[in-house]
C-alpha positions as CSV (number, residue, x, y, z in Angstrom):
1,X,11.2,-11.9,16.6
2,X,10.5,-9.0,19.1
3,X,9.2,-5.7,18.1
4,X,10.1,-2.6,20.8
5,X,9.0,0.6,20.8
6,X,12.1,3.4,20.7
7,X,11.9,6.4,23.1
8,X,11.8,8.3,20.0
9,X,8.7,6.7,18.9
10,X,10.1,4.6,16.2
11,X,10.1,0.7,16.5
12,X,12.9,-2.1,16.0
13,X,12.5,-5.5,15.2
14,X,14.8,-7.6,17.2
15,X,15.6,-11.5,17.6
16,X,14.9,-12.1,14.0
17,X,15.4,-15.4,12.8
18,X,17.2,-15.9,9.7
19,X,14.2,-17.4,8.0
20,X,12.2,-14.4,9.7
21,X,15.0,-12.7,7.5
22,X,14.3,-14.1,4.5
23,X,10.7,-13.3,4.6
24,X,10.8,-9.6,5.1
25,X,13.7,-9.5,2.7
26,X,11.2,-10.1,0.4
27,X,8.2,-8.4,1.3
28,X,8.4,-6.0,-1.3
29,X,8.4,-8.4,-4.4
30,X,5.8,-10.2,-2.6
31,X,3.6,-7.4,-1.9
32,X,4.1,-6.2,-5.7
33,X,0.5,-5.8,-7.3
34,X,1.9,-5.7,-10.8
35,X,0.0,-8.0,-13.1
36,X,-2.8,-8.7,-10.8
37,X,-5.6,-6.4,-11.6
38,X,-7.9,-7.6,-8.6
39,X,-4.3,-6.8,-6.4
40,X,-4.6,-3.5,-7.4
41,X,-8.5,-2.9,-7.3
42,X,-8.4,-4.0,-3.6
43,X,-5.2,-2.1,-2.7
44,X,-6.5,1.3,-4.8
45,X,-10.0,1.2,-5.2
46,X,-12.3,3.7,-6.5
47,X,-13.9,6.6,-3.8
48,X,-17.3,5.8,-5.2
49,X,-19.2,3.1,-3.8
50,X,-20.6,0.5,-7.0
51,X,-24.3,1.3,-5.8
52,X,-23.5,4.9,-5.3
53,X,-26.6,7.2,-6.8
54,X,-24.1,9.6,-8.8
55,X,-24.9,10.8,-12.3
56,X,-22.3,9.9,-14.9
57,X,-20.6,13.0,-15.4
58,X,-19.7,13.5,-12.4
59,X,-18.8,9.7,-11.5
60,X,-16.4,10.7,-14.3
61,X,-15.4,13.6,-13.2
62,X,-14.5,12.0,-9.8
63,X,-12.6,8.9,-11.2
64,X,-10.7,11.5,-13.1
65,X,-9.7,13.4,-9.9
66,X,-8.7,10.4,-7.8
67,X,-6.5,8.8,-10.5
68,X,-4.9,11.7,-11.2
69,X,-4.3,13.5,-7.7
70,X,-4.9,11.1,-5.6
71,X,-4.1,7.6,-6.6
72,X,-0.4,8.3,-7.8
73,X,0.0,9.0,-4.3
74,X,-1.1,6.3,-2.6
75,X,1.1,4.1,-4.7
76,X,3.9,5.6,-4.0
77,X,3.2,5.8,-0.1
78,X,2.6,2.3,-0.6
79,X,6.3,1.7,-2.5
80,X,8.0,3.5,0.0
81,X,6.5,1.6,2.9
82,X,7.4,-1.5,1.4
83,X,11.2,-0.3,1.0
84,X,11.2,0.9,4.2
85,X,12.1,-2.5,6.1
86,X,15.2,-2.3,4.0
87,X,16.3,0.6,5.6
């Protein structure tokens, strides 16, 4: 398998084997983090640091934030990566 730069700055992967193939075709299912809690801790994990000095409320207050405005995007940059090797 070779990977070349474009002149538009974009990259192709050629000489891939059919068993290369078969392994990117599924790339996405295998890179799925459903069901795997410790998948998804490592792949999203929280902006505060476990020993972080930070007073409960707004530790809460923060977690709130980055699962609500934050962490929906990063999943979804993360799906969409994922697909993109189908493309």
């Amino acid at each position: 398998m070779e990977l070349v730069k474009n002149d538009d700055s974009t990259w192709t992967l050629s000489k891939v084997s059919e068993l290369e193939h078969l392994m990117l075709s599924r790339l996405p299912d295998s890179a799925d983090p459903t069901g795997c809690e410790e998948a998804v801790d490592r792949l999203y994990p929280s902006p505060i640091a476990p020993d972080a000095e930070i007073d409960g409320d707004k530790s809460f207050t923060l977690e709130n934030d980055w699962k609500e405005f934050i962490e929906p995007d990063l999943r979804s940059d993360f799906r969409d990566s994922l697909n993109a090797q189908n493309l």
